[in-house]
Each structure stands twice: as C-alpha cells, then as structure tokens.
FIPAFI-582617 format. One record per residue (C-alpha): residue in one letter; x, y, z. Coordinates in steps of 0.1 Angstrom, whole numbers, plus 5000, padded with zeros to 4 digits. Last residue first. Layout:
<site><residuo>A</residuo><c1>X</c1><c2>Y</c2><c3>Z</c3></site>
...
//
This chain:
<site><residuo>X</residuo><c1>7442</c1><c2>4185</c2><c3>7913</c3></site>
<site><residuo>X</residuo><c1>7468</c1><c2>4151</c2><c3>7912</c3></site>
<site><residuo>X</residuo><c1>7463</c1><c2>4128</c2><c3>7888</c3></site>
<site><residuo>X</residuo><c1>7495</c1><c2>4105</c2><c3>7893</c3></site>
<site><residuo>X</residuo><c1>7507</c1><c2>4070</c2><c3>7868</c3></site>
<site><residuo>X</residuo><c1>7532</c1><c2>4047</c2><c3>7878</c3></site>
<site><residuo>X</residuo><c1>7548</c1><c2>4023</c2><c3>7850</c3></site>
<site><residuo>X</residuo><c1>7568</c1><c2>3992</c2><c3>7857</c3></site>
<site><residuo>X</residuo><c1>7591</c1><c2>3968</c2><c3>7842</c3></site>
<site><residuo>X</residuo><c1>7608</c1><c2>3938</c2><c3>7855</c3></site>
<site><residuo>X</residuo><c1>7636</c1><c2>3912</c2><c3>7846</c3></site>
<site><residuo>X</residuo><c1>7633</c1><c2>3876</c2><c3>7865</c3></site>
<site><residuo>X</residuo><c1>7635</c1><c2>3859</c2><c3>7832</c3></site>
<site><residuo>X</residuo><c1>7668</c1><c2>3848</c2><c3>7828</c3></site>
<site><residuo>X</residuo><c1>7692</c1><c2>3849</c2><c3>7801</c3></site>
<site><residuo>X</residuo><c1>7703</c1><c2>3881</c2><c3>7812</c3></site>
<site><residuo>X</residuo><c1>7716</c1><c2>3864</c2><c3>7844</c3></site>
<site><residuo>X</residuo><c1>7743</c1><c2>3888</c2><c3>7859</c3></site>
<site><residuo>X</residuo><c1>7726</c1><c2>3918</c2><c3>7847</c3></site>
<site><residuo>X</residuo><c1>7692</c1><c2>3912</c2><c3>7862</c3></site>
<site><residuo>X</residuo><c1>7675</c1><c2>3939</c2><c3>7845</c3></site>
<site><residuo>X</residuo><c1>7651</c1><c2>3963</c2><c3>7864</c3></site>
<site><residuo>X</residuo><c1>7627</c1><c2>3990</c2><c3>7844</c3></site>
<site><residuo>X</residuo><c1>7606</c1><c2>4021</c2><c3>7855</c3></site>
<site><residuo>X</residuo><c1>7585</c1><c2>4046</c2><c3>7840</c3></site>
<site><residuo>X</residuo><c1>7570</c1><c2>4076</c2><c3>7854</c3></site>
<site><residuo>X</residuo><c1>7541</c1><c2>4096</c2><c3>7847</c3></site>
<site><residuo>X</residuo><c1>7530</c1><c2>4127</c2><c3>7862</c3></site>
<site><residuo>X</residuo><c1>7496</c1><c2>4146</c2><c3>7855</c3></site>
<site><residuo>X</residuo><c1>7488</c1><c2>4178</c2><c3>7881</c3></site>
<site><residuo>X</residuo><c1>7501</c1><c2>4205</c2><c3>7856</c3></site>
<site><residuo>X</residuo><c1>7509</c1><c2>4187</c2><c3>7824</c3></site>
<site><residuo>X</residuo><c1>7532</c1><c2>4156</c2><c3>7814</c3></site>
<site><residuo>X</residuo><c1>7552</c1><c2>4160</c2><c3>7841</c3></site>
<site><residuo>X</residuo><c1>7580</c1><c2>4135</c2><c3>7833</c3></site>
<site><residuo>X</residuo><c1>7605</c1><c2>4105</c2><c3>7852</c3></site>
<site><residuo>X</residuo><c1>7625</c1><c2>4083</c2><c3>7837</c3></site>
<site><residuo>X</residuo><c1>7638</c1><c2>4051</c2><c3>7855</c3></site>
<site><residuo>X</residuo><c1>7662</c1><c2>4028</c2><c3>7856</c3></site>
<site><residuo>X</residuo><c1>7673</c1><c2>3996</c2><c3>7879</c3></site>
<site><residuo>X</residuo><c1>7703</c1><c2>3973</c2><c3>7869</c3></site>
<site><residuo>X</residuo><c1>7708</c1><c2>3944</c2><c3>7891</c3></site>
<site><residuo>X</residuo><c1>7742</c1><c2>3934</c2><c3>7891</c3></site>
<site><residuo>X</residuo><c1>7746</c1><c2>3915</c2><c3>7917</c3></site>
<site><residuo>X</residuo><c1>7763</c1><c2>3946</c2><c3>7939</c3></site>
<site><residuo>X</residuo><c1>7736</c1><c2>3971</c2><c3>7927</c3></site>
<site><residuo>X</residuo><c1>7729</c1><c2>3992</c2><c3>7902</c3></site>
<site><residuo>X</residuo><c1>7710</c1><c2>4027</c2><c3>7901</c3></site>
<site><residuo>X</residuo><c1>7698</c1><c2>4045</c2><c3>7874</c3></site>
<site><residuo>X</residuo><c1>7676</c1><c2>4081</c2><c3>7871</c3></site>
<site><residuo>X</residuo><c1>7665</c1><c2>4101</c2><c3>7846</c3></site>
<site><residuo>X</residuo><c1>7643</c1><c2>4134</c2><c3>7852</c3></site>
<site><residuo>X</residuo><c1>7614</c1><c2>4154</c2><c3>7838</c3></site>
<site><residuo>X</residuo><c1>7592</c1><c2>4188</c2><c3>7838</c3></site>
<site><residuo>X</residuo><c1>7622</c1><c2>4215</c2><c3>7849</c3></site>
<site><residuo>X</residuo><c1>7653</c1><c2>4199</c2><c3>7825</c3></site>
<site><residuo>X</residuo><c1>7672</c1><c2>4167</c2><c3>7822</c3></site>
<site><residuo>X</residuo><c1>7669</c1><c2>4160</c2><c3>7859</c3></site>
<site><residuo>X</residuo><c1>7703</c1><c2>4137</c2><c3>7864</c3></site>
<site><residuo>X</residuo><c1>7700</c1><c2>4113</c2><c3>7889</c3></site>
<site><residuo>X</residuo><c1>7724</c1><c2>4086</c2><c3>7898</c3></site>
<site><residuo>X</residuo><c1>7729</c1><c2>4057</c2><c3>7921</c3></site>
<site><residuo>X</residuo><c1>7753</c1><c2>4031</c2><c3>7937</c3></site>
<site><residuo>X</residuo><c1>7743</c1><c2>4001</c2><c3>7959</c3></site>
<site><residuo>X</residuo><c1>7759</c1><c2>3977</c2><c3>7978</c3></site>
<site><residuo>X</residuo><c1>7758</c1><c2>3947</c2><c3>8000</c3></site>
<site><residuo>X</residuo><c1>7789</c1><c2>3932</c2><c3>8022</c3></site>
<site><residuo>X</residuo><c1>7786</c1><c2>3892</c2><c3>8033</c3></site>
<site><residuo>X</residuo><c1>7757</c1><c2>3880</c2><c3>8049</c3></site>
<site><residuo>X</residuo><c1>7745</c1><c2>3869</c2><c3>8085</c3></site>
<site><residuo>X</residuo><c1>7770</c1><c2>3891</c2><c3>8101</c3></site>
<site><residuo>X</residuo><c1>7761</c1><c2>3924</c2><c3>8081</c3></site>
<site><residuo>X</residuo><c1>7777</c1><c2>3945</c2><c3>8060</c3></site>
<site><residuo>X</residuo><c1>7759</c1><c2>3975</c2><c3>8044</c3></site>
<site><residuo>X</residuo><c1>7771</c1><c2>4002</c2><c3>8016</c3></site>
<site><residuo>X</residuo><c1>7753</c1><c2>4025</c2><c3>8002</c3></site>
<site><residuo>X</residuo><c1>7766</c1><c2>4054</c2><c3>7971</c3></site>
<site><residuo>X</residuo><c1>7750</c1><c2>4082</c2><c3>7964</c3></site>
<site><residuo>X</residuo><c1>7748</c1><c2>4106</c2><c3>7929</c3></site>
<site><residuo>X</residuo><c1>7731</c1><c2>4137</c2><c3>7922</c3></site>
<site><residuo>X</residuo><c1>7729</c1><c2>4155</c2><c3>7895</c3></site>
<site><residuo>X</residuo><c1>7706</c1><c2>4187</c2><c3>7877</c3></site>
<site><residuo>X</residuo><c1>7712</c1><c2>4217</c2><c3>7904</c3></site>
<site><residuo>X</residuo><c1>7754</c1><c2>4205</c2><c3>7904</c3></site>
<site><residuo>X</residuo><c1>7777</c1><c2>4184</c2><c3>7923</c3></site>
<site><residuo>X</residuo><c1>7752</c1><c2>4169</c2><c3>7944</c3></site>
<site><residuo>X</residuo><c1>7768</c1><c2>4139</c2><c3>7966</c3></site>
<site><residuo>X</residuo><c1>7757</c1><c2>4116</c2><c3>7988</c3></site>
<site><residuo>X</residuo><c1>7778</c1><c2>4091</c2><c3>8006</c3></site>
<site><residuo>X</residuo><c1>7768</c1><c2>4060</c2><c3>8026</c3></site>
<site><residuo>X</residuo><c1>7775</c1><c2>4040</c2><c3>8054</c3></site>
<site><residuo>X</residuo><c1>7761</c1><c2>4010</c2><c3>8070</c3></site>
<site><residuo>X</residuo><c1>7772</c1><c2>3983</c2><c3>8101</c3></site>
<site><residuo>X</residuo><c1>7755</c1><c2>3956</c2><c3>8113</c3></site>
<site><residuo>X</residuo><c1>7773</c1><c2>3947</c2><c3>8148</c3></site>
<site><residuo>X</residuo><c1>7745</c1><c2>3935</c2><c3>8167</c3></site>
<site><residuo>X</residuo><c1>7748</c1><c2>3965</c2><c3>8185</c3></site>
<site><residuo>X</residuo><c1>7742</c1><c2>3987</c2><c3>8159</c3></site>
<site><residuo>X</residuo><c1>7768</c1><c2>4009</c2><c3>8140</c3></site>
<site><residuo>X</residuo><c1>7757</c1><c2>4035</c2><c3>8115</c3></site>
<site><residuo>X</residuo><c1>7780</c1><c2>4059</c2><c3>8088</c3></site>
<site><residuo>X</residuo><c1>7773</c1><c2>4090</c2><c3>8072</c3></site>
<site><residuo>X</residuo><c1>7787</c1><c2>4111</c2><c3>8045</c3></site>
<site><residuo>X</residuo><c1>7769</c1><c2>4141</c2><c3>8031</c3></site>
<site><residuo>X</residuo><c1>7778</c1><c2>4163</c2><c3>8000</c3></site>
<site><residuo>X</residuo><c1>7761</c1><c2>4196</c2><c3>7984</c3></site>
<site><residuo>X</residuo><c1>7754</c1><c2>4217</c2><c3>8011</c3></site>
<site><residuo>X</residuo><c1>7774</c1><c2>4200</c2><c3>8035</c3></site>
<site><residuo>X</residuo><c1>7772</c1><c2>4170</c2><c3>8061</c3></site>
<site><residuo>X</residuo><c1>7795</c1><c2>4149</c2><c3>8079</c3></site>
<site><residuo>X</residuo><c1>7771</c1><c2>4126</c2><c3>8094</c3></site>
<site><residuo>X</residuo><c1>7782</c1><c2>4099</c2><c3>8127</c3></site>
<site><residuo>X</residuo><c1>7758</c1><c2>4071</c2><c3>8140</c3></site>
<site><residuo>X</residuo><c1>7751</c1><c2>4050</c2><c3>8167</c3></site>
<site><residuo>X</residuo><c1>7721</c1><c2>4025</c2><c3>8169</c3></site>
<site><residuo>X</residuo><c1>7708</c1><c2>4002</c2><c3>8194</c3></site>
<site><residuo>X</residuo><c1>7681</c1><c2>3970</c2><c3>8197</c3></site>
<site><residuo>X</residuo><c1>7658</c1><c2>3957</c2><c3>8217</c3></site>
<site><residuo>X</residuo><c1>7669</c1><c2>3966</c2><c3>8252</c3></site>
<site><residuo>X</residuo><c1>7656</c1><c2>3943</c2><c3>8283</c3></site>
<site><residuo>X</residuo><c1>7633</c1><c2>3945</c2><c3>8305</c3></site>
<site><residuo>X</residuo><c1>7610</c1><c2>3915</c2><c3>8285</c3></site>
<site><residuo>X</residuo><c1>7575</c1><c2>3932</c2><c3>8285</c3></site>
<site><residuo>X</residuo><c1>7591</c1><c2>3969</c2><c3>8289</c3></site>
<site><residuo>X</residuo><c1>7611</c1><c2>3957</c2><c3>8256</c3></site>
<site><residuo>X</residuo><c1>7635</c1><c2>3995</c2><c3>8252</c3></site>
<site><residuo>X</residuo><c1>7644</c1><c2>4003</c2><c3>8219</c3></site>
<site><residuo>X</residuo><c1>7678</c1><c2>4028</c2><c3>8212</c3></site>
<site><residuo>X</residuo><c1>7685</c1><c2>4053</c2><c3>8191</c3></site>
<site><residuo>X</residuo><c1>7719</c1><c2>4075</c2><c3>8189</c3></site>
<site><residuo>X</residuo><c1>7728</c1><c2>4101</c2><c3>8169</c3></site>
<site><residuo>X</residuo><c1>7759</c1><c2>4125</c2><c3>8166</c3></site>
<site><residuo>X</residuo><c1>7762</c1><c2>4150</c2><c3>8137</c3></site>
<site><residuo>X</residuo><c1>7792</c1><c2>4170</c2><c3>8120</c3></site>
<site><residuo>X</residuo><c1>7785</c1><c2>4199</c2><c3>8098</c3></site>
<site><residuo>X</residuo><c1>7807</c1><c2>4228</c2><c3>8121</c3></site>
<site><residuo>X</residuo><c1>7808</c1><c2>4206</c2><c3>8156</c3></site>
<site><residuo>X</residuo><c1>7791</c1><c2>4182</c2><c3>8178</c3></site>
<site><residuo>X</residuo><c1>7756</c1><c2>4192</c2><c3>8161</c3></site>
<site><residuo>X</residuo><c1>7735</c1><c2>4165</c2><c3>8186</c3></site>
<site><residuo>X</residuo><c1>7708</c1><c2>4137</c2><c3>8172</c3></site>
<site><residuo>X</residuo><c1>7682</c1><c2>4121</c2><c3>8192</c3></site>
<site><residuo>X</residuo><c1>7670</c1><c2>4085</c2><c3>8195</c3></site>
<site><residuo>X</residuo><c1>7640</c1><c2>4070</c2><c3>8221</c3></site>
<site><residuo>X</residuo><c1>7616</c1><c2>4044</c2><c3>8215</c3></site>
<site><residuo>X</residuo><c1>7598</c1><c2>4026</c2><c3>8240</c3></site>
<site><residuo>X</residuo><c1>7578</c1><c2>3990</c2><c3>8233</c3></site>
<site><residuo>X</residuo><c1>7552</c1><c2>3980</c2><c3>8258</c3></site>
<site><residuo>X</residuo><c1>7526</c1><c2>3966</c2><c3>8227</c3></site>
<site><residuo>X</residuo><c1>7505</c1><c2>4001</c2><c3>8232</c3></site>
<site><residuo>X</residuo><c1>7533</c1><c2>4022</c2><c3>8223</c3></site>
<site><residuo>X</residuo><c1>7557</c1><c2>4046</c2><c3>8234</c3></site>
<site><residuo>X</residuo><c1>7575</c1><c2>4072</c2><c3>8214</c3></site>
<site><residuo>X</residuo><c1>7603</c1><c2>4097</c2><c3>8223</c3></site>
<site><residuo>X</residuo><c1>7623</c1><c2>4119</c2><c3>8195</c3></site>
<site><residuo>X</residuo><c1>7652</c1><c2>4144</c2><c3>8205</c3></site>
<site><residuo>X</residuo><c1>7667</c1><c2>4173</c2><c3>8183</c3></site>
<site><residuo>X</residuo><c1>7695</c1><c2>4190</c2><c3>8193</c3></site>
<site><residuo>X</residuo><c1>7721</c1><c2>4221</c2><c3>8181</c3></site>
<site><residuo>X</residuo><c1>7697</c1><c2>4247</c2><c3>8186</c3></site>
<site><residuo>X</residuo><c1>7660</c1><c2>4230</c2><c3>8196</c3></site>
<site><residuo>X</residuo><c1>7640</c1><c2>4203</c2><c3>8183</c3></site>
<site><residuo>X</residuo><c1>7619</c1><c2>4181</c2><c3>8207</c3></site>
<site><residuo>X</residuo><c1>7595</c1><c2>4158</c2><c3>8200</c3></site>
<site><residuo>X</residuo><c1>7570</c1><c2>4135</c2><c3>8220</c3></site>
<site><residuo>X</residuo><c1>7557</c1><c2>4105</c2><c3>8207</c3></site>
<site><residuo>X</residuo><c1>7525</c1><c2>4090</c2><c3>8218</c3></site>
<site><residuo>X</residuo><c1>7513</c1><c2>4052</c2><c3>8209</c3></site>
<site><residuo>X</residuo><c1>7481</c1><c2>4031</c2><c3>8200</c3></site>
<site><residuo>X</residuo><c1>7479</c1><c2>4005</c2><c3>8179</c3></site>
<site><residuo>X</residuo><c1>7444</c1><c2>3977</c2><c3>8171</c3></site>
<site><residuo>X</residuo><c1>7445</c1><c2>3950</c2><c3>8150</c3></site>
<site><residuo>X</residuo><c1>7420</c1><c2>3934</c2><c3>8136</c3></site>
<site><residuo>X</residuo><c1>7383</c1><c2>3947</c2><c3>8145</c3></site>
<site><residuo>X</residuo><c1>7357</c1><c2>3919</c2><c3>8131</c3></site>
<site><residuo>X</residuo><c1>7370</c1><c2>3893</c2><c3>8108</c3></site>
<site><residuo>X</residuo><c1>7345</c1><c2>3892</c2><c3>8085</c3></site>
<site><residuo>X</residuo><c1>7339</c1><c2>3931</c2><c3>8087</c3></site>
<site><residuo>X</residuo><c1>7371</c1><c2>3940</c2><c3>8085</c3></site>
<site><residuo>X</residuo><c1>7384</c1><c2>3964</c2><c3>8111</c3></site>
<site><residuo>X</residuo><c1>7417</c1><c2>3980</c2><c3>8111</c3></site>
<site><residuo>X</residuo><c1>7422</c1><c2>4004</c2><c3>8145</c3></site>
<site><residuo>X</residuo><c1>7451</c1><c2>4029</c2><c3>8151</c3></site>
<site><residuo>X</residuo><c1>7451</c1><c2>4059</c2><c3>8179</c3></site>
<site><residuo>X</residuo><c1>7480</c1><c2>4078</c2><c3>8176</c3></site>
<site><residuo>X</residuo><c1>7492</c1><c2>4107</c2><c3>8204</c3></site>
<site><residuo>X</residuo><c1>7515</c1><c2>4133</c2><c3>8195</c3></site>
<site><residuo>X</residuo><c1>7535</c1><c2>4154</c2><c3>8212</c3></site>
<site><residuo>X</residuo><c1>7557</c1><c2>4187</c2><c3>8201</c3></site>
<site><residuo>X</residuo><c1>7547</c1><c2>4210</c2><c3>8223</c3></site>
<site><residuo>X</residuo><c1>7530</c1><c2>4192</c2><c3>8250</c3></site>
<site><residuo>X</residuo><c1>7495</c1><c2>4187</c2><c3>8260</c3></site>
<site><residuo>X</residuo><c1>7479</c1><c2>4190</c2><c3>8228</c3></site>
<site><residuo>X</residuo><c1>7508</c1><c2>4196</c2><c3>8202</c3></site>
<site><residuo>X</residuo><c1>7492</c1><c2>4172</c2><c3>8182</c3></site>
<site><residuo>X</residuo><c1>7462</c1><c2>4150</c2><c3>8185</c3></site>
<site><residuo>X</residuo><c1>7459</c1><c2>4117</c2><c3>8158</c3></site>
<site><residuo>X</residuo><c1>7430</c1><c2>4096</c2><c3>8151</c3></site>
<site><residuo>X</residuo><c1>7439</c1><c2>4063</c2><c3>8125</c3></site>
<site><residuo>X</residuo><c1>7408</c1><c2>4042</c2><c3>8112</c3></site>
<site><residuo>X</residuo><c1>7424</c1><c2>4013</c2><c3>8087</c3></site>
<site><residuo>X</residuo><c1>7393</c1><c2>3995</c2><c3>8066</c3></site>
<site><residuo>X</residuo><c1>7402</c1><c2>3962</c2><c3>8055</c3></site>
<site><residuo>X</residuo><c1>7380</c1><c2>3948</c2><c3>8030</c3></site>
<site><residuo>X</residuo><c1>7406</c1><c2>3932</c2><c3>8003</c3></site>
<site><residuo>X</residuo><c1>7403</c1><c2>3959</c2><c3>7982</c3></site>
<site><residuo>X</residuo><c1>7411</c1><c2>3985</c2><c3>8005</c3></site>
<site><residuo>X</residuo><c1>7400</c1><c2>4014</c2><c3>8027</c3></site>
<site><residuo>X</residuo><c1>7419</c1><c2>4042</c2><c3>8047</c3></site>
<site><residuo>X</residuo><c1>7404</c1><c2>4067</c2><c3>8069</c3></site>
<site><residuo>X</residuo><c1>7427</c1><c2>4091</c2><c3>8083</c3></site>
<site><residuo>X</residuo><c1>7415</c1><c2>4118</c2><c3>8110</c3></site>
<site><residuo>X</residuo><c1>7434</c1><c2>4145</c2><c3>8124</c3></site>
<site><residuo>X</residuo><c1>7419</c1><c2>4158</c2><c3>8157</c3></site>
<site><residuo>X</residuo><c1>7415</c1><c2>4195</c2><c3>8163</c3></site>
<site><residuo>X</residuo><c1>7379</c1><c2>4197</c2><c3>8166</c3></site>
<site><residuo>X</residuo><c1>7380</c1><c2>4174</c2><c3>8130</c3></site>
<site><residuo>X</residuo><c1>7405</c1><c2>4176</c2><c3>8102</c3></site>
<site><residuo>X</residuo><c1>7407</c1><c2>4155</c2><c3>8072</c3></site>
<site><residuo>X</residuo><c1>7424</c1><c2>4126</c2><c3>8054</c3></site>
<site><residuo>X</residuo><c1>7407</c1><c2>4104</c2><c3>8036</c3></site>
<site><residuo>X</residuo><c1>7422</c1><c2>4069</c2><c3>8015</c3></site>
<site><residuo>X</residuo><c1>7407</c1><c2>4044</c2><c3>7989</c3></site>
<site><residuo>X</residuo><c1>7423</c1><c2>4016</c2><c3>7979</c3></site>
<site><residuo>X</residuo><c1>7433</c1><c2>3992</c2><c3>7952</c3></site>
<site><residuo>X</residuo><c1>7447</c1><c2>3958</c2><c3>7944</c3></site>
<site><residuo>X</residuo><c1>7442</c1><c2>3944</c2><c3>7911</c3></site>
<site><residuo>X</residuo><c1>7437</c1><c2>3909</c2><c3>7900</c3></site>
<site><residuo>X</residuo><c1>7455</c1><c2>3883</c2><c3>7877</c3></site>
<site><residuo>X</residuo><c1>7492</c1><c2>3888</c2><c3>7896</c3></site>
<site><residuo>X</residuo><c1>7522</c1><c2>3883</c2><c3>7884</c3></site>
<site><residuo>X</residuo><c1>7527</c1><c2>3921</c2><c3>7866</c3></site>
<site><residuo>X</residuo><c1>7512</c1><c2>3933</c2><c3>7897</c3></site>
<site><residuo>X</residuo><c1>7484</c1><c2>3957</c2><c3>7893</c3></site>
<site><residuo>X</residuo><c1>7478</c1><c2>3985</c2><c3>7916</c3></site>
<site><residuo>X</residuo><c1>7455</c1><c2>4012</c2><c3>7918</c3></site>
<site><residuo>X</residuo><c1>7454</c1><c2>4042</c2><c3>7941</c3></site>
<site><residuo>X</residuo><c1>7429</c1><c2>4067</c2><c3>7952</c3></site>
<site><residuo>X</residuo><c1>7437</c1><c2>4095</c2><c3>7976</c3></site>
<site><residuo>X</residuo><c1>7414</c1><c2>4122</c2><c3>7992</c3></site>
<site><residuo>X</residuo><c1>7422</c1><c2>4152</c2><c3>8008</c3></site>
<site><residuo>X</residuo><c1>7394</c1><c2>4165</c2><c3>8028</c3></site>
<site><residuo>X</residuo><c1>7398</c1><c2>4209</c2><c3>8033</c3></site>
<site><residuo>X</residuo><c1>7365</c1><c2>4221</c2><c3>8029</c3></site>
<site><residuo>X</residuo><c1>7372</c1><c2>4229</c2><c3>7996</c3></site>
<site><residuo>X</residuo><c1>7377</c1><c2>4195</c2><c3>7983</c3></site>
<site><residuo>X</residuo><c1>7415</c1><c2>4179</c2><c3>7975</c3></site>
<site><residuo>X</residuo><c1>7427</c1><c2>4155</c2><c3>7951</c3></site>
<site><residuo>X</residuo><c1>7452</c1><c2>4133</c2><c3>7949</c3></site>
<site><residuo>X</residuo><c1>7446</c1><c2>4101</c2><c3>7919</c3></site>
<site><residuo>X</residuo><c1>7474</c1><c2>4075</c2><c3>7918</c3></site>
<site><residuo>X</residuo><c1>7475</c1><c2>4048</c2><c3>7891</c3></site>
<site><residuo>X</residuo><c1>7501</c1><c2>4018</c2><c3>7890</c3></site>
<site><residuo>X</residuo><c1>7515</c1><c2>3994</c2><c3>7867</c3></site>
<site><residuo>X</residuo><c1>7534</c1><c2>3970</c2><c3>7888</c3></site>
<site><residuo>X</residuo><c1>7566</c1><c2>3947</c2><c3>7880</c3></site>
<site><residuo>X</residuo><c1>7595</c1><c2>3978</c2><c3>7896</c3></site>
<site><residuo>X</residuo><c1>7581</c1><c2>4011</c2><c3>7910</c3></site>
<site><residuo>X</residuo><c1>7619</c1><c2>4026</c2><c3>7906</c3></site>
<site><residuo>X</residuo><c1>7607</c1><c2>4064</c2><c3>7910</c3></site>
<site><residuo>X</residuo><c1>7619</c1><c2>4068</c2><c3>7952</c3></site>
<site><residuo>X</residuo><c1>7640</c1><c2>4035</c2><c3>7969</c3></site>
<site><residuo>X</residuo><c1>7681</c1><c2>4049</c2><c3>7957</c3></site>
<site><residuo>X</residuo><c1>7672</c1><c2>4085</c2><c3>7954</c3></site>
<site><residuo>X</residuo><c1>7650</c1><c2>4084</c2><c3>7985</c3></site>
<site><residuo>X</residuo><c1>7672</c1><c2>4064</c2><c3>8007</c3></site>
<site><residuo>X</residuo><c1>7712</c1><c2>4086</c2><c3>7998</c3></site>
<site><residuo>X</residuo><c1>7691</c1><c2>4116</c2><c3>8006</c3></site>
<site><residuo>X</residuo><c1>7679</c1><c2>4105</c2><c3>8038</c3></site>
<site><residuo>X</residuo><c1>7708</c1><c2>4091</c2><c3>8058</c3></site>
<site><residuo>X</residuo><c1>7706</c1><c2>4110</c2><c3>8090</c3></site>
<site><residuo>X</residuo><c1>7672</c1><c2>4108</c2><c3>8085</c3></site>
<site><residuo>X</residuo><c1>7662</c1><c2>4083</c2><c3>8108</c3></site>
<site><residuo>X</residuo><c1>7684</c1><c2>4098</c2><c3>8134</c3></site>
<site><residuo>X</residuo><c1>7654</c1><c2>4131</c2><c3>8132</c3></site>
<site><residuo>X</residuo><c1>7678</c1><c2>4165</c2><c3>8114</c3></site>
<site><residuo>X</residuo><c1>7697</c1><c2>4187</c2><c3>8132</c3></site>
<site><residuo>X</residuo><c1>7682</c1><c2>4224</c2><c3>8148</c3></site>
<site><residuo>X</residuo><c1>7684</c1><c2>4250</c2><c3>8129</c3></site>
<site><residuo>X</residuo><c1>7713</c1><c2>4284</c2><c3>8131</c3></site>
<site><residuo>X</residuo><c1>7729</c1><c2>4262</c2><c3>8160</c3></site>
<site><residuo>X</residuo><c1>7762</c1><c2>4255</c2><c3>8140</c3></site>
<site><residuo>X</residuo><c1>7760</c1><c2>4287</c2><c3>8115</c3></site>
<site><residuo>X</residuo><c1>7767</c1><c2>4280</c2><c3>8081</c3></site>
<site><residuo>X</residuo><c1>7737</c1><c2>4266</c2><c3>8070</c3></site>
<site><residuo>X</residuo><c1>7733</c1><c2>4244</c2><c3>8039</c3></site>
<site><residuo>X</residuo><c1>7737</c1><c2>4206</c2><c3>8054</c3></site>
<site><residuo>X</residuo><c1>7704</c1><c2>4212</c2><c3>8078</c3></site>
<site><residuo>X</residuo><c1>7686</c1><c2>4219</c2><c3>8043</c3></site>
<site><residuo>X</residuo><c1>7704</c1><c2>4184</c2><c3>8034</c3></site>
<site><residuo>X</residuo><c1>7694</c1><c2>4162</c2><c3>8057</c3></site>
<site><residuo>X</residuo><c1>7660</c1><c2>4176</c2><c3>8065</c3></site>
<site><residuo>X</residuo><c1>7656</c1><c2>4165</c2><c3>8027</c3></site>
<site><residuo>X</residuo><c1>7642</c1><c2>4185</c2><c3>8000</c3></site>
//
C-alpha cells in the first residue's frame, strides 16, 4: 500500500503526516512500471537465516542476449550498522554501510563503495539525509559526496490537498539544478496530482480504485523537447492468489500481465508487449518472472 494512498484514507487533516514529494504520484508509478518485466525471463530467490541475514539471488536472461546476468545480495545488521553486500556477474561487488537515527531522529548516513578486482575500487558515494515527518508536514534533506543538496517537503494545505516542492542545489557550480512543484487531491479511493519543473516539463496523473479488485490510472507528460506522452492502466485482481493487469500507451504499445501465487512463497508472473501500431514488426516482447521466497 502506498504512502499515497493510506495518507488518502484519513479524515482528520493532521491525523499522519503527508507522504515524501516523490510519492506524491505513487500509485499511478507502481501500477503502470510494477509486473510488466518485458524480453527477460527472470528467477528471484528471498530467503532469510535465523540470525536475521536476508539473502537475494536473482537471474536474468534477456531474450537478445546469449548470456545471463545474475547476482547475489546480503543484507544484515551489525552494532547497529546496516550492511548490504551486493555481487554480480560481471565482478562488481557493491559494499553499502548505513547508520540511522544516530545523531538525529530521522538521519541517515550512506557509505557506497563498488570494487572490482580488475579495476580496483570504482566508484565510491557517500551522503546523509535527514527526515522529518510531523502533523501536516513532512521534510527530506540529503547531501552527498559529489556537492549535490537535496531538499523537498510536502504540506496538508487543506482536507486531502497536498503542497510539495523539491529543489537541487550544485554547491560545485552555485547554482540550482533543477525544481519541482506539485499539487495532490487525494482520497481513499481516487488521487489526482499534477508537477511543474522549471524547465517547464509538466505531468499529471489520476488514480482511481473504484472497488477492492480495480484500479485504474491514467499519466500524462509534456515536455519541450517532445510532444505530449501518455499512459493508461488497469488492474483487476481476479481473486486472493492472482491478478491481471494492461496498460497502453500513446503509440500504441500494448503491455499485459497476469500475475499468480502458485503456493506459499512461489510467484510467477507473466508479461507480454505488442507494438500495436506496427504488428508487422518484430519489436514485440514477452517475459516471465519467477520468486522463491521462504
């Protein structure tokens, strides 16, 4: 469940604090990006040891491609520090150290590294965000190690309605990167929201959830360099263990999906994409996504 959406169910304007800016638009993102894994079969295995380690294993093969692509990821906890470990097929091993709540109620300080052994260490990231959630706001700031600063926060300006802003500030150049404004009308079962940034891109979308089994949202996004984009999409959960979904676009590319729990902890889900303005073509897709989770 969205932070969108639970925020969308109380009555009470300070009864939870509003959601992050970058989910301002949340439900309308996972049901038109979440269960279309288009040209890959896939395999995820989750599991978790009693001490507490969750580990993640995931395969990938792209329907172009004549090798697979896998990793292997840890998470676990160490004198209070929360440690990822993260390596891949192609020899990159990603090392990610994370304190929270340490100094500050709601900070949190990243350490990043990648090291390959034929290239030696990578890349290397390190940044602290600090958030704040309270009655009617909730505030986000992050700095990073490349001079970068990151603030947004979100007000309740009346019954449902939502006010965000976000803005990146270039310490290097002293200048601002980029800003974002945006309005949400949100209820429990319908949300509306439209961003502005300063370079004049502008995007709005609907969500709506008429009943427990659909949902339906609707994107639109106009930018200078292009002309308007769109997308419209469905899901309708055809009882407890599976789901359905479709979406199409403004080209006319065609994306479904169906969804099932085959038993506790096993999950498959297949996907398709048709290019529905060039069905002649060859460009169409198919996936399947396989999870073993314990």
């Amino acid at each position: 469940v969205s932070t969108q959406s639970t925020w969308g169910k109380t009555t009470s304007l300070h009864s939870m604090p509003p959601p992050k800016f970058a989910d301002l638009n949340k439900s309308v993102t996972d049901l038109l990006n979440d269960d279309f894994g288009f040209g890959a079969t896939k395999l995820v295995l989750k599991s978790k040891a009693a001490n507490g380690t969750n580990f993640k294993v995931e395969g990938v093969k792209a329907a172009n491609a004549t090798v697979a692509d896998g990793s292997l990821e840890t998470k676990f906890a160490y004198a209070g520090v929360a440690v990822k470990e993260k390596w891949s097929t192609n020899n990159d091993v990603l090392s990610e150290l994370a304190v929270a709540n340490k100094y500050l109620p709601g900070s949190k300080a990243t350490a990043e590294f990648v090291f390959n052994p034929n290239k030696g260490l990578d890349a290397l990231k390190f940044k602290v965000k600090n958030d704040y959630e309270k009655d009617a706001v909730s505030a986000s700031l992050v700095v990073n190690n490349a001079g970068l600063v990151s603030a947004s926060s979100v007000f309740s300006v009346a019954k449902n309605c939502l006010f965000g802003l976000t803005t990146d500030y270039d310490t290097g150049k002293g200048a601002l990167a980029n800003t974002k404004f945006g309005v949400s009308y949100v209820e429990s079962d319908l949300s509306v929201t439209a961003i502005v940034s300063s370079n004049s891109d502008v995007e709005a979308s609907i969500f709506h959830k008429p009943s427990g089994k659909v949902s339906a949202g609707l994107k639109l996004a106009w930018t200078q360099a292009s002309s308007i984009s769109g997308e419209l999409a469905a899901k309708y959960s055809l009882d407890s263990t599976a789901f359905v979904k479709a979406k199409i676009s403004k080209d006319l590319n065609v994306g479904l999906s169906y969804t099932q729990a085959i038993s506790s902890g096993v999950t498959l889900t297949l996907a398709t994409l048709v290019k529905a303005g060039a069905l002649q073509g060859t460009d169409h897709k198919v996936g399947l996504t396989l999870t073993l989770e314990q």
